[in-house]
Structure formats: C-alpha cells, structure tokens
C-alpha positions as CSV (number, residue, x, y, z in Angstrom):
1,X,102.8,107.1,50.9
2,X,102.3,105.7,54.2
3,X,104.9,105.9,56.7
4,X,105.7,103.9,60.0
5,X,106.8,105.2,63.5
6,X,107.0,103.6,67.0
7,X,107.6,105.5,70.1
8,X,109.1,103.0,73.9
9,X,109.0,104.7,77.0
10,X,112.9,104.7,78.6
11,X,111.0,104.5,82.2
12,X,108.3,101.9,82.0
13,X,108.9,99.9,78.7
14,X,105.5,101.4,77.6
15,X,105.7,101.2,73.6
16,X,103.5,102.3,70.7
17,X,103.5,102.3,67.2
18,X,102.1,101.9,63.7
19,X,101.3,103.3,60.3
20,X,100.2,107.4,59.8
21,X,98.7,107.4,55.7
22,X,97.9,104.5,53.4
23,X,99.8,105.2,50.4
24,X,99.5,103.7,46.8
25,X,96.9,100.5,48.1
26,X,94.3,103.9,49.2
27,X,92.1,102.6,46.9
28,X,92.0,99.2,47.3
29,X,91.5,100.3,51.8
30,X,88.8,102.4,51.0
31,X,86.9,99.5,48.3
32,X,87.6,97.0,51.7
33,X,86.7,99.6,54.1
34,X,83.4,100.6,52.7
35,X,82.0,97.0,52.1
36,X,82.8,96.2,55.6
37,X,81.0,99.7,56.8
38,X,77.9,98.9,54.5
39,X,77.6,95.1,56.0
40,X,78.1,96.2,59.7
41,X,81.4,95.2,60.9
42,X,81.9,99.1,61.9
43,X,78.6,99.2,64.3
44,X,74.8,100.1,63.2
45,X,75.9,103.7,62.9
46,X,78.2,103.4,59.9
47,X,75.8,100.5,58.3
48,X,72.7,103.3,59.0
49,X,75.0,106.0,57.0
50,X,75.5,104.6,54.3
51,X,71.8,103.1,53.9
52,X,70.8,107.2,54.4
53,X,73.8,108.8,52.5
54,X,74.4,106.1,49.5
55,X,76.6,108.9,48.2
56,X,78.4,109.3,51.0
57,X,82.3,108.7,51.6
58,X,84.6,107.8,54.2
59,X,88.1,108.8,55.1
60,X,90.1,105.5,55.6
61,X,93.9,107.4,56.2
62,X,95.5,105.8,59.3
63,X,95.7,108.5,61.8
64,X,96.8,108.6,65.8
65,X,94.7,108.5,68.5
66,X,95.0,108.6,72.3
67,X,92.1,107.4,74.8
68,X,90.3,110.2,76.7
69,X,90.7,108.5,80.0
70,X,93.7,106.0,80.2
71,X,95.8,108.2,77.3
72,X,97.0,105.0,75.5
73,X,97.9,105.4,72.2
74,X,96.3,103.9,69.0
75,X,96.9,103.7,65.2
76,X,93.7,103.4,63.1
77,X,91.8,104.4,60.3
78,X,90.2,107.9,60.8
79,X,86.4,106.7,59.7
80,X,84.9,110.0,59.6
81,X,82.2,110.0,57.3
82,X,81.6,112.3,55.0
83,X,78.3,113.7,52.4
84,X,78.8,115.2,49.2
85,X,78.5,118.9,48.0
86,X,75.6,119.4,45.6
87,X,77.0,117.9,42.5
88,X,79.9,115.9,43.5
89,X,80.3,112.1,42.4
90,X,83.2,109.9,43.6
91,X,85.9,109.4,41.7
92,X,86.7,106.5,39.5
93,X,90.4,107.2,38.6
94,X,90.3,106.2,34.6
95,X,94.7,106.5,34.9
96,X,94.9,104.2,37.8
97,X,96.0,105.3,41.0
98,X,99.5,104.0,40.3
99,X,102.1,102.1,38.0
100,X,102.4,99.0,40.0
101,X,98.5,99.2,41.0
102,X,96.3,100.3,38.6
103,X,92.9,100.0,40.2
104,X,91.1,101.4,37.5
105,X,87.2,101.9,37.6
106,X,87.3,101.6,41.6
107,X,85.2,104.6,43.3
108,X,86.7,106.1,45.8
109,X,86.9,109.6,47.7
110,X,90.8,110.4,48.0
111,X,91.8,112.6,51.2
112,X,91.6,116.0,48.4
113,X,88.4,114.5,47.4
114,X,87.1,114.9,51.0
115,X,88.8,118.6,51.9
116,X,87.3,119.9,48.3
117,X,84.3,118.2,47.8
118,X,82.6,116.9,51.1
119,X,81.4,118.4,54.1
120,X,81.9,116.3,57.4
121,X,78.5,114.3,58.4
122,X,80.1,112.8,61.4
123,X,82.7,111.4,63.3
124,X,82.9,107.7,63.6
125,X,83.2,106.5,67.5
126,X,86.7,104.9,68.1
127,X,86.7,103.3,71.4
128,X,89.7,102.2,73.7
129,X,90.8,98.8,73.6
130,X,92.0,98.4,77.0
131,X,89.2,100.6,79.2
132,X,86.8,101.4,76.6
133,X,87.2,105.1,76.8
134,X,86.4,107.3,74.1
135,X,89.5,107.6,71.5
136,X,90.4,111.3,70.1
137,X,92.3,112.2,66.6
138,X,96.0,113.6,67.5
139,X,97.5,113.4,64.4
140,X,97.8,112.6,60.5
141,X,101.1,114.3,59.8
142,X,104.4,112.0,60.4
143,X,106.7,115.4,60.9
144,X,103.9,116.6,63.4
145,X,104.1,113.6,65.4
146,X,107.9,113.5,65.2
147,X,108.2,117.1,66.4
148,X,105.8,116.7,69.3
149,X,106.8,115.6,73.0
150,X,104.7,112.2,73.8
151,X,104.2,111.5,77.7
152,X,104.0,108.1,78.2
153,X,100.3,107.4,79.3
154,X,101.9,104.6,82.2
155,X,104.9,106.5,84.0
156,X,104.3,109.9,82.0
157,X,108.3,109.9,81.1
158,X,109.1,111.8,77.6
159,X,108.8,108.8,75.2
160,X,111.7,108.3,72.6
161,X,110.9,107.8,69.1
C-alpha cells in the first residue's frame, strides 16, 4: 500500500510532499508505465531498452529524490530498469493482484520479482525540475523517511513533517 507524507519548512514556507509505494493499482502503474517507456515518453534511453531487452522490467514504486545541486525534493517513480536472470519470465498473476482489482493476465515484475529475479541494467536519469540537476534516490521506506532529519534545501531549517 502506498502511503502519503508532506514535509513545510517553519523558516521559509519551503514544502514538499507526495506518495512513497503504489499499493494495490501496482499493476495497472506498471501496464501504463511500460507502454509509455516503449513509445518514448521516458526519453530514447528507456524506448532503446526495451527495443534491446524485450524481456526486460521496470521498477515503477514512487520513491524520494533530492536534486544533486539545488537539493529540492521530488516524488517519482524509481524507473530503474531491470534484465532477467537466465530463465525468468514476468509474472501474469492468475489470482489477481487484489479483491477489489483483479487485473488478471496483466504482466508485470512486482518489487520481489525485481530483488529475486533481475539483476539491475541501469538507472533511469531523473532530472530536476527547477535547475535541471541530476536527481538521486533517498528513500522507499515511509518509517525511514519519517525517522530521518530533512534540511530544507532553501533556508536549511529542520523541516517538520
């Protein structure tokens, strides 16, 4: 299950916030996610993968990231692209993924699928929104994030969540 958090800076007003996971629509994400990757909307890089790895999997969990040079803060989905082990197909749940949203018969790679079964090809290139500087993974885990100190990439105050 997905879960949402928001961080405001008591100096400066500076806030943040968003969604770490995906939760029971994961499948539906990563069906969207992948069609969009395959026709380009994610750059040539993710279009070439997929053209050179047509086996090849993505990890579409919303994750934090902060930019390399002006340390704003981003939600987004991870991207990192993945190849399978000798052997390994994607899976087509046959139960459904859930009660309320069956998706049965759609492929895709579930975060365990990836950690088990993939080995990582490569990284996808998340770029900062306001200067363009390169954006690097903090965090997946909501008690993580929740136990860490966040310095508020404006003032540098100790942001309250």
């Amino acid at each position: 299950m997905g879960d949402s958090v928001g961080f405001i800076c008591p100096e400066c007003g500076y806030s943040f916030g968003g969604d770490l996971g995906v939760g029971f629509l994961y499948p539906k994400l990563y069906l969207d996610t992948v069609q969009k990757m395959k026709a380009g909307d994610y750059g040539k890089e993710a279009e070439q993968f997929f053209i050179d790895y047509p086996d090849g999997v993505v990890d579409c969990e919303n994750v934090l990231f902060q930019c390399d040079d002006c340390h704003k803060y981003y939600f987004d989905l991870k991207l990192s692209m993945y190849i399978p082990r000798d052997g390994v197909a994607m899976s087509a749940e046959p139960a459904g993924w859930s009660v309320e949203f069956p998706f049965k018969g759609v492929p895709y790679a579930s975060i365990d699928d990836l950690e088990k079964h993939y080995e990582l090809y490569a990284e996808y290139d998340h770029r900062c929104k306001s200067c363009g500087g390169k954006l690097s993974y903090v965090t997946n885990d909501l008690r993580c994030l929740l136990e860490r100190k966040i310095a508020c990439p404006i003032c540098h105050a100790e942001m309250n969540k």
